[in-house]
Residue frames as a rotation matrix with the C-alpha (Angstrom) as fourth column:
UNK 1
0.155 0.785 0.600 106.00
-0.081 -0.596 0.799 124.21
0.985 -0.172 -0.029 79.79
UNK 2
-0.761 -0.157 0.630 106.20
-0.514 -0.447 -0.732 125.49
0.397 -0.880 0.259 83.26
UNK 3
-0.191 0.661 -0.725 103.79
0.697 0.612 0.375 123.85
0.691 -0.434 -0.577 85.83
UNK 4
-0.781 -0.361 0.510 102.42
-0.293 -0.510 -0.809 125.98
0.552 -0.781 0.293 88.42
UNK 5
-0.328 0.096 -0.940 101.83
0.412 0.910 -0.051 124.50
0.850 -0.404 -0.338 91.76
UNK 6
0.052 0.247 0.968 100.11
-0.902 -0.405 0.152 125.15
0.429 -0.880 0.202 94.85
UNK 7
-0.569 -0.296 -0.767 101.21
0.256 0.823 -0.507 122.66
0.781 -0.485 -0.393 98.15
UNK 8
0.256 0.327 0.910 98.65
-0.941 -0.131 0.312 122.14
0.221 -0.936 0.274 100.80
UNK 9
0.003 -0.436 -0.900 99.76
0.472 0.794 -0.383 120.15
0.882 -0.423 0.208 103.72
UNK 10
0.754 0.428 0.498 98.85
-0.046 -0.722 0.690 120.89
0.655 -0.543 -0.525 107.51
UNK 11
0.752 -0.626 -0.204 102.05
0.600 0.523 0.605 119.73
-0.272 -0.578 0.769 108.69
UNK 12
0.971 -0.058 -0.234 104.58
-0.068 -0.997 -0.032 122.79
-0.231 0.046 -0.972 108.39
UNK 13
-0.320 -0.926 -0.202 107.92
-0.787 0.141 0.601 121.17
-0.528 0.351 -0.773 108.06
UNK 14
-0.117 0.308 0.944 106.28
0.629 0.759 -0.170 118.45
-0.769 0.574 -0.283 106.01
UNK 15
0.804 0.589 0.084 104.40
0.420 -0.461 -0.781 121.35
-0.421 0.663 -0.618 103.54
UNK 16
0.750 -0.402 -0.525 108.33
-0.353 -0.915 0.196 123.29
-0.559 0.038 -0.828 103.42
UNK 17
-0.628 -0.737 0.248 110.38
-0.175 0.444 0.879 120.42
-0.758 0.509 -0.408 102.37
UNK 18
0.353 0.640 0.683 107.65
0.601 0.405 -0.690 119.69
-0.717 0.653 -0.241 99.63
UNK 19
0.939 0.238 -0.248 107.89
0.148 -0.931 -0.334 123.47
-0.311 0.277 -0.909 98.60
UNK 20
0.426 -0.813 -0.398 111.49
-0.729 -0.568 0.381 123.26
-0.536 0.128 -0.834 98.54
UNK 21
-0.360 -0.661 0.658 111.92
0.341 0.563 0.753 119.89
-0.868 0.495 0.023 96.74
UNK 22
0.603 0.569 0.559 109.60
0.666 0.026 -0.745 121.24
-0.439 0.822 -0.364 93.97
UNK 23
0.862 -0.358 -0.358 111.62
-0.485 -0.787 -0.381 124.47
-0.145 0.503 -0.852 93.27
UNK 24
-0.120 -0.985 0.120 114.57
-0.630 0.169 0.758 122.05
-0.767 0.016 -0.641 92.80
UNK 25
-0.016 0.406 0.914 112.51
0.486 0.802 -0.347 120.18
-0.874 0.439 -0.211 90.03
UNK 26
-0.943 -0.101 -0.317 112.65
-0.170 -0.673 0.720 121.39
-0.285 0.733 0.617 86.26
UNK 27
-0.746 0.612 0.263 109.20
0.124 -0.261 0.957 122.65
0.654 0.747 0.118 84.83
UNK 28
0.252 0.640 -0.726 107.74
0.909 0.100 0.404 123.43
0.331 -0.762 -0.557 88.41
UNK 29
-0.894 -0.254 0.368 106.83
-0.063 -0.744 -0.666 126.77
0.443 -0.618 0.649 90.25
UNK 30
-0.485 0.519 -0.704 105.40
0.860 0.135 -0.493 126.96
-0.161 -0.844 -0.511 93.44
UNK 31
-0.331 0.325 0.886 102.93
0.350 -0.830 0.435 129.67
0.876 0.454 0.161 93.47
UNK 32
-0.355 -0.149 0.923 101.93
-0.721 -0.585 -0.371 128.91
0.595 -0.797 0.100 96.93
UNK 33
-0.681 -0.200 -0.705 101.26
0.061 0.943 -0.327 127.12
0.730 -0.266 -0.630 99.82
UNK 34
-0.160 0.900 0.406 98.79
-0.409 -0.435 0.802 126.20
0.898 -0.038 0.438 101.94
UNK 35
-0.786 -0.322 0.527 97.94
-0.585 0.113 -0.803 124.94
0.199 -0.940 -0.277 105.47
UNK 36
-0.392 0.831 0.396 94.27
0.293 0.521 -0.802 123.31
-0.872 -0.198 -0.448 105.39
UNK 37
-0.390 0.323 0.862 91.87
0.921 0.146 0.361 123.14
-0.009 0.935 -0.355 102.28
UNK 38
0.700 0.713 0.025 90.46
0.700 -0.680 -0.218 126.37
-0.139 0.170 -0.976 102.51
UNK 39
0.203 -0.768 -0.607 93.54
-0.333 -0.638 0.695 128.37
-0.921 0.061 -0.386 102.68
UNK 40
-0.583 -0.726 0.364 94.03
0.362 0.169 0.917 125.94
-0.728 0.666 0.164 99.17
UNK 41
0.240 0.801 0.548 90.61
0.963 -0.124 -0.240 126.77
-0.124 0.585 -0.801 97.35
UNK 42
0.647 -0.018 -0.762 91.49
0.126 -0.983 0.131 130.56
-0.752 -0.181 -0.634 98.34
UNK 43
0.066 -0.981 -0.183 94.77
-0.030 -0.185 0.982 129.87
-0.997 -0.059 -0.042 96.87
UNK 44
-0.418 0.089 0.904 93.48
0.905 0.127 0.406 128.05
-0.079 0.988 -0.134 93.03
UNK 45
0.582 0.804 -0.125 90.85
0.693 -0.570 -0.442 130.91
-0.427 0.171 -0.888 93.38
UNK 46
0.633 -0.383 -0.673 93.66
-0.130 -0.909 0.396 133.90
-0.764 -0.163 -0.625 93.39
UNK 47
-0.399 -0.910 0.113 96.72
-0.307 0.249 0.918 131.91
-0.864 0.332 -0.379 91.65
UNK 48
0.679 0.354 -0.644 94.96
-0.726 0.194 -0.659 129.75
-0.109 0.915 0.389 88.75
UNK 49
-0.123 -0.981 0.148 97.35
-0.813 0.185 0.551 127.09
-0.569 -0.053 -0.821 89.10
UNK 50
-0.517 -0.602 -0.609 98.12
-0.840 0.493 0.227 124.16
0.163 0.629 -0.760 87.15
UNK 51
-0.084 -0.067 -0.994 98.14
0.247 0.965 -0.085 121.77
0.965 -0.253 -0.064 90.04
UNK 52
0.322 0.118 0.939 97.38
-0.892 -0.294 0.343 121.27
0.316 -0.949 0.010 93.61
UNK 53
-0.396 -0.449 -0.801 99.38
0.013 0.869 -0.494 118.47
0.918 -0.206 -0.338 95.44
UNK 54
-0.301 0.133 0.944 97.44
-0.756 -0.637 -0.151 118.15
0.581 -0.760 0.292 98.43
UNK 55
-0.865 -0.448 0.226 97.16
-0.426 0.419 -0.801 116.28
0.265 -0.790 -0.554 101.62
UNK 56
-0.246 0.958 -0.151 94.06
0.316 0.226 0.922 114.36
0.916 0.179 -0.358 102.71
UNK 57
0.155 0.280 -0.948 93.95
0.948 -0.313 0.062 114.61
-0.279 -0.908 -0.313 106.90
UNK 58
-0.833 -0.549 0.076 94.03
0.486 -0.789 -0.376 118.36
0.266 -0.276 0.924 107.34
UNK 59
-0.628 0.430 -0.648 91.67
0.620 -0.227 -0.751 120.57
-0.470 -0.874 -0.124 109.69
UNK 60
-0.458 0.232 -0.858 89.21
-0.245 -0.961 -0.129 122.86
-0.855 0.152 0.497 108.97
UNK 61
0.408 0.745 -0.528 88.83
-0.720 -0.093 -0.688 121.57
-0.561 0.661 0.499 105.41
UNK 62
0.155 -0.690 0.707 89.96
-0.176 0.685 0.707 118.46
-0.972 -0.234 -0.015 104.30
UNK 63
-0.821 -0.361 -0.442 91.57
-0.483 0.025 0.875 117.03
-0.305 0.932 -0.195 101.06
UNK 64
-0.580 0.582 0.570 88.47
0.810 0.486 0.329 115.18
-0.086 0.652 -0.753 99.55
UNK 65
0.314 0.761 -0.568 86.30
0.679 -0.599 -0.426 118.41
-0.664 -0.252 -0.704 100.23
UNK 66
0.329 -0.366 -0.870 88.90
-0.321 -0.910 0.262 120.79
-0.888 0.193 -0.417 98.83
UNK 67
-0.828 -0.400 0.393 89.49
0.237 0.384 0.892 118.50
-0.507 0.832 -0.224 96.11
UNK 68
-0.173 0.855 0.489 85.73
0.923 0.314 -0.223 118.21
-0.344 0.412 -0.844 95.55
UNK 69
0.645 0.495 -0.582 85.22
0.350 -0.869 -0.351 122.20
-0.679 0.022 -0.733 95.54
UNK 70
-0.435 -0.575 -0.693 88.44
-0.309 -0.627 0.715 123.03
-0.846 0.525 0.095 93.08
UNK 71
-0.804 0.052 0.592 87.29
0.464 0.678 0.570 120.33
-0.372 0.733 -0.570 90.71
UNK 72
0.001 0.964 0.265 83.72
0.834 0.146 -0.533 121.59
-0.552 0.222 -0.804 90.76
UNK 73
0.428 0.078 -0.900 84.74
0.562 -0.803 0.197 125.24
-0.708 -0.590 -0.388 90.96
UNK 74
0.360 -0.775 -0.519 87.66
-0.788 -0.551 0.275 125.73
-0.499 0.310 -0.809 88.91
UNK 75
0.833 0.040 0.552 88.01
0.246 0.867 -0.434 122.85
-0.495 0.498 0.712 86.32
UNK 76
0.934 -0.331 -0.131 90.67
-0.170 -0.091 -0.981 124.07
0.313 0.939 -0.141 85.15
UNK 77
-0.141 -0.874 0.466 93.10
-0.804 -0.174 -0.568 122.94
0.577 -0.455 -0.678 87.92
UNK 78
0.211 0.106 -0.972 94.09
-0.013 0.994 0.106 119.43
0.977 -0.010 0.211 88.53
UNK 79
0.365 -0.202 0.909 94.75
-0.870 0.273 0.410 117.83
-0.330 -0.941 -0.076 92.30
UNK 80
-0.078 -0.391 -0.917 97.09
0.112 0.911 -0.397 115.05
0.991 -0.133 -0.027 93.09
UNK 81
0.957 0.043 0.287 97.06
-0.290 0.187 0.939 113.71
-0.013 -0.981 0.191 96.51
UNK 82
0.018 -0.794 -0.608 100.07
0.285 0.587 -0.758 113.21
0.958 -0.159 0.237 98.02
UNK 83
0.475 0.704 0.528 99.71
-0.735 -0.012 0.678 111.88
0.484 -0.710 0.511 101.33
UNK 84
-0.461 -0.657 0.596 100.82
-0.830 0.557 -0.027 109.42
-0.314 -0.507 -0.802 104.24
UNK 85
-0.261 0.722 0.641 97.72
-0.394 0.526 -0.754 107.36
-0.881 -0.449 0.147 103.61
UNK 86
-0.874 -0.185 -0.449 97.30
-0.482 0.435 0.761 104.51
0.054 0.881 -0.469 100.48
UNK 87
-0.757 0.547 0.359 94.21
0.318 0.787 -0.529 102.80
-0.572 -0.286 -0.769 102.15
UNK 88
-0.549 0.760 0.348 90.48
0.666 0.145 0.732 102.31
0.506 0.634 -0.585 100.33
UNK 89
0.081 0.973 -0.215 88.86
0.975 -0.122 -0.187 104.32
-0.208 -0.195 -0.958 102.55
UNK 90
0.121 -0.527 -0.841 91.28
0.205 -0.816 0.541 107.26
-0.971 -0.238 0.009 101.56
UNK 91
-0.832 -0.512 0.214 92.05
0.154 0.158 0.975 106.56
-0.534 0.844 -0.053 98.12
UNK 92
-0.269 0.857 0.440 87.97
0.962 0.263 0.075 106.23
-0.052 0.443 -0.895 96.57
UNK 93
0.050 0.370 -0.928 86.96
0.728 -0.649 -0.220 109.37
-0.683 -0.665 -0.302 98.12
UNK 94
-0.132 -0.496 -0.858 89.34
-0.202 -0.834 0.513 111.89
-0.970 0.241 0.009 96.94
UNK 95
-0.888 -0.459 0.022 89.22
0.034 -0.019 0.999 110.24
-0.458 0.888 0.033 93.66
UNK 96
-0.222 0.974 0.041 85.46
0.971 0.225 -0.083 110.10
-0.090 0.021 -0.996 93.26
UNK 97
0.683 0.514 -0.519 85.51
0.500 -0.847 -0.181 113.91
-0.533 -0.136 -0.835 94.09
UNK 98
0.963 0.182 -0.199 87.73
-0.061 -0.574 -0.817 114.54
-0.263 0.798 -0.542 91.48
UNK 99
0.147 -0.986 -0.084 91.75
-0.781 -0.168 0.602 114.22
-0.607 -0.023 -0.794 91.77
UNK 100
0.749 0.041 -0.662 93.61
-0.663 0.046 -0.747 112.96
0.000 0.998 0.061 88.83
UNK 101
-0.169 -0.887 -0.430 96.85
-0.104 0.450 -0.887 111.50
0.980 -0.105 -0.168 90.83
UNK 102
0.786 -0.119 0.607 97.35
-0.617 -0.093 0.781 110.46
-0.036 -0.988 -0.147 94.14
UNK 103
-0.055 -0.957 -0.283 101.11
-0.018 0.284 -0.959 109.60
0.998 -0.048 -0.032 95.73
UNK 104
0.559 0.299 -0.774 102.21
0.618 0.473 0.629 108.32
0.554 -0.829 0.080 98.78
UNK 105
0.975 -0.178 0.136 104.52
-0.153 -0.973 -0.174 110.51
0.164 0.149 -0.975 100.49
UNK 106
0.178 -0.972 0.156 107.45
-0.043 0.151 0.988 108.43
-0.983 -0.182 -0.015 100.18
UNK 107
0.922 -0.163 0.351 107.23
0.252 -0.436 -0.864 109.66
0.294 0.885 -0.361 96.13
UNK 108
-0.185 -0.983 -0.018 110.60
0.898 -0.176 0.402 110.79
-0.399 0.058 0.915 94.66
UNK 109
-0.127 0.324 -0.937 110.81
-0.436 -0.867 -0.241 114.20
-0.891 0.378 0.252 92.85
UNK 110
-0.992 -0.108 -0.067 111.03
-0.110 0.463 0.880 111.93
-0.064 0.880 -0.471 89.73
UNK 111
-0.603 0.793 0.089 107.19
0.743 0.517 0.425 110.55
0.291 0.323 -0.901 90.44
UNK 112
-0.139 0.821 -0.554 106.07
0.585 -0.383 -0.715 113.43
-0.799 -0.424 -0.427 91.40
UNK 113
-0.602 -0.428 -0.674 107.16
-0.353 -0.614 0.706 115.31
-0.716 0.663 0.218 88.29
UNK 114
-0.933 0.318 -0.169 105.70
0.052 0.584 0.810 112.33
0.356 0.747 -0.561 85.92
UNK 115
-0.456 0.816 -0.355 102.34
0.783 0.179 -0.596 113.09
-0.423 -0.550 -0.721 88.28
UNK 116
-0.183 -0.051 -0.982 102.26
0.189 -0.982 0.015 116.41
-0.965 -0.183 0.190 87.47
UNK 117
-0.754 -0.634 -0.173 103.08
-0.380 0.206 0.902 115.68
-0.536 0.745 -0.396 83.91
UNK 118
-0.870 0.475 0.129 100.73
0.486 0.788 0.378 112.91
0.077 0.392 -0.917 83.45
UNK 119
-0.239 0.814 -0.529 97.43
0.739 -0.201 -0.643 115.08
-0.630 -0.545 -0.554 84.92
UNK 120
-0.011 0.125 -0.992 98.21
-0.246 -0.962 -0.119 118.27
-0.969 0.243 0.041 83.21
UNK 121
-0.806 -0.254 -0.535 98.23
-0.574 0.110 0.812 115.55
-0.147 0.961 -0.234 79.63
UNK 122
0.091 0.990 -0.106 94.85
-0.970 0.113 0.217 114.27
0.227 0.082 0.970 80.94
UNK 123
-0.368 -0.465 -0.805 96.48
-0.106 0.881 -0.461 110.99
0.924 -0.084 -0.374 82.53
UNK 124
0.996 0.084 -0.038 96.12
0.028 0.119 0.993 109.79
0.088 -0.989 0.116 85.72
UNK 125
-0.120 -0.924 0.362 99.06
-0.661 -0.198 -0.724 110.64
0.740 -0.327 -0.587 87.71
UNK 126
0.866 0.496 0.067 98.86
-0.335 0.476 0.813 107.38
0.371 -0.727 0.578 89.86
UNK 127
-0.180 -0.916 0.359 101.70
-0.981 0.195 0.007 105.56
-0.077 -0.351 -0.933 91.84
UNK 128
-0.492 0.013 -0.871 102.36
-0.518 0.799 0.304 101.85
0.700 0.601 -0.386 90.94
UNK 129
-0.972 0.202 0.122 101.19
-0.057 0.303 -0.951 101.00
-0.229 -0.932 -0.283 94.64
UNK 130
-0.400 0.860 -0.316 97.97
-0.254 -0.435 -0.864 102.84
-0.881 -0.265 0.393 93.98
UNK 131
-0.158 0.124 -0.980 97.36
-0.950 0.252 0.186 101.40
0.270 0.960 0.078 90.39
UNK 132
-0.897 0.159 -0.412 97.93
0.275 0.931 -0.238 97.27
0.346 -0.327 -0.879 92.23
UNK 133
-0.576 0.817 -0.015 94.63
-0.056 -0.059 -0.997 98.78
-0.815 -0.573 0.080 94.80
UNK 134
-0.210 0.685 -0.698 92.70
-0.743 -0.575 -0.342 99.78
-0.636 0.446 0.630 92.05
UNK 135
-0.323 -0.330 -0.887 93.33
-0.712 0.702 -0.002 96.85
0.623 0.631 -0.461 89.98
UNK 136
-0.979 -0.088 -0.183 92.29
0.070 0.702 -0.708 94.63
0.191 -0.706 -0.682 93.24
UNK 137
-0.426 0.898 -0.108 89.16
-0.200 -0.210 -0.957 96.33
-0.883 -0.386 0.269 93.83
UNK 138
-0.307 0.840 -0.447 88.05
-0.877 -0.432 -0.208 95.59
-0.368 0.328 0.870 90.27
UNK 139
-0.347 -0.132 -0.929 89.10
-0.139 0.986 -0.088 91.95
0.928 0.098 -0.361 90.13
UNK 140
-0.865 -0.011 -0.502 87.85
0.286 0.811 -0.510 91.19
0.413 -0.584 -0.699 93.61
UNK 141
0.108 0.993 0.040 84.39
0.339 -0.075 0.938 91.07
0.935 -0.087 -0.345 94.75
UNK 142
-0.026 -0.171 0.985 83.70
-0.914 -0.395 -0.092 92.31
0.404 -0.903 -0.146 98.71
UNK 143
-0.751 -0.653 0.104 85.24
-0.311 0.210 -0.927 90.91
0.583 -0.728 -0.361 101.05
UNK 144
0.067 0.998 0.016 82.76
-0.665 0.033 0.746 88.41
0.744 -0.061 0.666 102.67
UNK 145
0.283 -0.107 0.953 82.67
-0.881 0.363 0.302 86.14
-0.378 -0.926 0.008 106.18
UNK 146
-0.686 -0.704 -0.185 83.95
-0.701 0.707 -0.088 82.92
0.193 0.069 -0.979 105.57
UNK 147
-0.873 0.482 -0.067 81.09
0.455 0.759 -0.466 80.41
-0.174 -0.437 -0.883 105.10
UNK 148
-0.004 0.882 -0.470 78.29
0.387 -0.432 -0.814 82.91
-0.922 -0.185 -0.340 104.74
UNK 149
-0.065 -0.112 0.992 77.03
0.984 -0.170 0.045 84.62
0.164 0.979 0.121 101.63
UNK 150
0.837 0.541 0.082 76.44
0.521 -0.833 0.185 87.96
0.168 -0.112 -0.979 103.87
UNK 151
0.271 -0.763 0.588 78.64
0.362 -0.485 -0.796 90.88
0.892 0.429 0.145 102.80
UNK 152
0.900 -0.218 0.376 77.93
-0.432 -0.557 0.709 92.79
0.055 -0.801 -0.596 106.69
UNK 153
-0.396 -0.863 -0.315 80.92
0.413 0.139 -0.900 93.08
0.820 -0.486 0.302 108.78
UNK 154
0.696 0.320 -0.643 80.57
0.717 -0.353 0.601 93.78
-0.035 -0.879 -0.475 112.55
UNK 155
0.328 -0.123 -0.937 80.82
0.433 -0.861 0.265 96.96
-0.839 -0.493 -0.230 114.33
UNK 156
0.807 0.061 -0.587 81.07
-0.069 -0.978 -0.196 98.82
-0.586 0.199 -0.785 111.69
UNK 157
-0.079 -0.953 -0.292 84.28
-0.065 -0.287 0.956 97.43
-0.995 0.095 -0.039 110.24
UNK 158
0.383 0.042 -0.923 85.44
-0.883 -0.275 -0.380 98.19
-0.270 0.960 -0.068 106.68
UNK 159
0.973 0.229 0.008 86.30
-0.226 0.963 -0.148 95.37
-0.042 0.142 0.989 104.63
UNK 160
0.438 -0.897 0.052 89.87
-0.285 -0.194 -0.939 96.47
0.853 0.396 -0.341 104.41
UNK 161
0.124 -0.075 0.989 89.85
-0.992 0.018 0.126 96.57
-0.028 -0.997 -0.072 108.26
UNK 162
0.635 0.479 0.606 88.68
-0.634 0.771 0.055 93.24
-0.441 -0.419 0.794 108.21
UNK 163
0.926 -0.195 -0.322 91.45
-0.320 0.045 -0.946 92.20
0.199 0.980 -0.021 106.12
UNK 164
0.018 -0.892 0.451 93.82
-0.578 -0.377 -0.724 93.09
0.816 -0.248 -0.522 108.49
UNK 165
0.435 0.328 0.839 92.02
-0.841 0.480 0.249 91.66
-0.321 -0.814 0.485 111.21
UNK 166
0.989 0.142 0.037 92.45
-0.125 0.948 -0.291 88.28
-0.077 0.284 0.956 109.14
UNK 167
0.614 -0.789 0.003 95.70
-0.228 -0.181 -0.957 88.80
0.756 0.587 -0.291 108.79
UNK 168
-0.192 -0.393 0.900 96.54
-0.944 -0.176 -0.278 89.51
0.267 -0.903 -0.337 112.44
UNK 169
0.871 0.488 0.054 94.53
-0.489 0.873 0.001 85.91
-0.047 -0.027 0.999 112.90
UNK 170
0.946 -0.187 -0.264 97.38
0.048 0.887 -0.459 84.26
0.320 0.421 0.848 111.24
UNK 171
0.799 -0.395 -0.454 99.66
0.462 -0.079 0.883 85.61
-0.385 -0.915 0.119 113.03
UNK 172
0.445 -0.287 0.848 101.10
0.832 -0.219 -0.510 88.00
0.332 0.933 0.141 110.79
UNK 173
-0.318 -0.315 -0.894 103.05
0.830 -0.549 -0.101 90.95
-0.459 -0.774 0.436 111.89
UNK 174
0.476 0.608 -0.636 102.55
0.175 -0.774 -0.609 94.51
-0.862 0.178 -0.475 110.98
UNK 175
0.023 -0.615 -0.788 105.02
-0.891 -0.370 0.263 95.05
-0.454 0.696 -0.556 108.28
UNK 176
-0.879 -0.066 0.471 103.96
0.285 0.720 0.633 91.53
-0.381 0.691 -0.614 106.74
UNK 177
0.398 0.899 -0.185 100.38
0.617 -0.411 -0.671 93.10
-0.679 0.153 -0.718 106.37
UNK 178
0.208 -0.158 -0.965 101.77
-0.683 -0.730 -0.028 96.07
-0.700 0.665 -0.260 104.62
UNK 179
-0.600 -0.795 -0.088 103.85
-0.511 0.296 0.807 93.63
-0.616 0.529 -0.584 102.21
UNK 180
-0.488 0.808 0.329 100.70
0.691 0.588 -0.420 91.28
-0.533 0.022 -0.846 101.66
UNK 181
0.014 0.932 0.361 98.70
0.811 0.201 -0.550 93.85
-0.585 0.300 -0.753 100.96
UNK 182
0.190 -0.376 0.907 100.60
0.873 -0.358 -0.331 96.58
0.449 0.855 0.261 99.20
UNK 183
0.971 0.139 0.196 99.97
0.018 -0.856 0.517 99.30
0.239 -0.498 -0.833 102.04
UNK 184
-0.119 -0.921 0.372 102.35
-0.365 -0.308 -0.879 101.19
0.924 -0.240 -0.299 103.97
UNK 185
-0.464 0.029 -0.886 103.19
0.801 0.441 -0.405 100.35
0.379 -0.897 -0.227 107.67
UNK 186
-0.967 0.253 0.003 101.85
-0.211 -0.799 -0.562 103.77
-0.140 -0.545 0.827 108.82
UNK 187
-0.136 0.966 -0.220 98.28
-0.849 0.001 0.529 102.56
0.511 0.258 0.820 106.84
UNK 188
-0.184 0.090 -0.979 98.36
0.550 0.835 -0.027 98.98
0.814 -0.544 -0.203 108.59
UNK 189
-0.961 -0.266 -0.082 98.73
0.223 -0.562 -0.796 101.11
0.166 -0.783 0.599 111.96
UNK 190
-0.849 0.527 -0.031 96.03
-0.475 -0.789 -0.390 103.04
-0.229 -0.316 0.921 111.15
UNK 191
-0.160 0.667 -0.727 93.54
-0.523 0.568 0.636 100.38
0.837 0.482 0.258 110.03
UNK 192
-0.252 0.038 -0.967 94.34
0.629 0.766 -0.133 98.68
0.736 -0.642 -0.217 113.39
UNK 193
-0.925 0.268 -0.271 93.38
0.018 -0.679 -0.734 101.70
-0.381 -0.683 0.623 115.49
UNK 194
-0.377 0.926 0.013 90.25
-0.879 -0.353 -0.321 101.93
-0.293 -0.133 0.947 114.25
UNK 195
0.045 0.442 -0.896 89.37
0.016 0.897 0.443 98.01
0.999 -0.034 0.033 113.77
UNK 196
-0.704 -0.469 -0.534 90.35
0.446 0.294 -0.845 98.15
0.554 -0.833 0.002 117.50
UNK 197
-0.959 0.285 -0.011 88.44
-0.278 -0.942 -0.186 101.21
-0.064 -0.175 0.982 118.17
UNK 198
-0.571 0.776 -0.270 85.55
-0.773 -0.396 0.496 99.79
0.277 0.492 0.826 116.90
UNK 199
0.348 0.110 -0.931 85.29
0.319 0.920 0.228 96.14
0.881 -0.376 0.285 118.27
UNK 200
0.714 0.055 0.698 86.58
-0.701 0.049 0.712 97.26
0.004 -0.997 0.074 121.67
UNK 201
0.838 -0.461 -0.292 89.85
0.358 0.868 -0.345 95.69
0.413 0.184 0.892 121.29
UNK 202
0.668 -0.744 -0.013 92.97
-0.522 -0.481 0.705 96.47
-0.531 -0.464 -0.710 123.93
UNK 203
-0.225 -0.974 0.033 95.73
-0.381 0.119 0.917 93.82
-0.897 0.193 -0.397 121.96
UNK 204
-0.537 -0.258 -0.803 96.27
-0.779 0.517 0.355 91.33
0.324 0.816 -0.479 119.39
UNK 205
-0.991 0.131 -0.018 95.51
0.132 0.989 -0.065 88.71
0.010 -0.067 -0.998 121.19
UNK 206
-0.249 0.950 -0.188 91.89
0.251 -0.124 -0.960 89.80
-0.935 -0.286 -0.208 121.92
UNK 207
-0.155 0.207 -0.966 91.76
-0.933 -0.352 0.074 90.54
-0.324 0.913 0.248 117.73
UNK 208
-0.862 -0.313 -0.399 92.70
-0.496 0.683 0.537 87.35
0.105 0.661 -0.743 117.58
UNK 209
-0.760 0.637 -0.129 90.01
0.452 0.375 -0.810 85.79
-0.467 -0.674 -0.572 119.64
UNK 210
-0.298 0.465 -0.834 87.71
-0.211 -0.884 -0.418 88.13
-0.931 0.051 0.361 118.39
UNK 211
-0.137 0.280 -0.950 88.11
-0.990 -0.024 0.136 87.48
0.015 0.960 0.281 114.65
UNK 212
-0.946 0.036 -0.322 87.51
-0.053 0.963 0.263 83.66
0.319 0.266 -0.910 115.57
UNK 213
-0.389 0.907 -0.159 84.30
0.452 0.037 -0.891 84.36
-0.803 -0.419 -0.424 117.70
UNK 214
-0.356 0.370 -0.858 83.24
-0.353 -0.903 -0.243 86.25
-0.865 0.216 0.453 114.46
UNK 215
0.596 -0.236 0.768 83.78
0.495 0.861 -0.119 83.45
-0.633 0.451 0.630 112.29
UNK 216
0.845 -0.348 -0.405 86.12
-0.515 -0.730 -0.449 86.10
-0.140 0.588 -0.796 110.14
UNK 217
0.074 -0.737 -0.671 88.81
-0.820 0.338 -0.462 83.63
0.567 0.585 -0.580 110.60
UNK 218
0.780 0.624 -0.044 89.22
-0.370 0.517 0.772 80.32
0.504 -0.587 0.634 112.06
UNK 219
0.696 -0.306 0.649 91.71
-0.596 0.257 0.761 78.25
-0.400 -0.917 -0.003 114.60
UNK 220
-0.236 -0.399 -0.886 94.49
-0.799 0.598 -0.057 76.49
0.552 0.695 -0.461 112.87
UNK 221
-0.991 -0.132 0.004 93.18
-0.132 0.991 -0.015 72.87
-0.001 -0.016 -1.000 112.72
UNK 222
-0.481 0.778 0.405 89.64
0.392 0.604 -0.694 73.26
-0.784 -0.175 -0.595 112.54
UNK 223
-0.993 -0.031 0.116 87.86
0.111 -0.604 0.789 74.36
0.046 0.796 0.603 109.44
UNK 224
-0.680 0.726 0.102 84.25
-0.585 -0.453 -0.673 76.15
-0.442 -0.517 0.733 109.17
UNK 225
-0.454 0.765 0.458 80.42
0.560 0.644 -0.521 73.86
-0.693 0.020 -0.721 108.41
């Protein structure tokens, strides 16, 4: 059986090489392609496709929305994410509002096929990466201060953030974080821009400082009361 596929992605030479590795896959046709979620809803609406592979950051209408409105709309067309982004605050969302697979975009055409594959047999089309998260989040409780039984985090941060933060503490670089915690380096990155963002943080060193004045992590040699 043929698949047919619709690619949104707001990134234009990202969205063409997609389009063109798929038509080089066996049991895939593109049917079309999109630029932002609305252009992809338009697109299940007209086409009836199969599948949508589709992107989460994109303008106008984003991938958890446009996931949320085919799913609701048009049950009869699956969504995989496939995307730069592997983190929890990406990853719950999209799947909560309906998508069956989600891939990182360093996916071969092999896993994206067996996505495709797996969704359209009522699987989950997940990547092993994204299977280890999911697996973490139901073996581990939140993510809680050191010493305290309260779950809060300051300013706003997520517990993943806060993860990282601890991480940076120990003096960890960015691409041990990813390794540690299964992410890519582009998701580390982007967890530190907005832990930063949110505490009012210009380096590391002021994270570091920062995640000891918080009690989030503590000084090597002293340990918390």
């Amino acid at each position: 059986m043929t698949a047919r596929v619709v690619v949104a992605d707001d990134q234009s030479v990202v969205r063409e090489g997609i389009v063109m590795l798929l038509g080089l896959l066996p049991g895939i046709e593109v049917v079309g392609s999109a630029k932002d979620g609305e252009e992809a809803v338009a697109l299940v609406a007209e086409h009836a496709p199969d599948v949508v592979l589709m992107d989460l950051r994109m303008p106008r209408c984003d991938g958890v929305e446009a996931t949320r409105r085919i799913r609701t709309d048009f049950p009869g067309t699956q969504v995989v994410v496939l995307t730069t982004f592997d983190d929890d605050d990406s990853l719950f969302p999209v799947l909560r509002a309906g998508a069956r697979g989600y891939l990182t975009k360093d996916a071969g055409g092999d896993e994206i096929v067996r996505a495709i594959q797996a969704v359209l047999s009522g699987e989950a089309g997940l990547s092993p990466a994204i299977q280890r998260r999911l697996l973490e989040q139901v073996t581990a409780g939140p993510l809680q201060r050191a010493g305290s039984n309260e779950p809060e985090l300051p300013d706003g941060m997520t517990p993943r953030e806060a993860e990282v933060l601890v991480l940076i503490a120990e003096g960890m670089s960015n691409t041990e974080i990813a390794r540690r915690l299964h992410i890519s380096q582009a998701t580390v990155k982007s967890h530190i821009n907005n832990l930063f963002t949110k505490a009012g943080l210009r380096d590391r060193a002021q994270a570091v400082r920062y995640a000891y004045v918080r009690g989030l992590a503590q000084p090597p040699g002293t340990s918390f009361t």
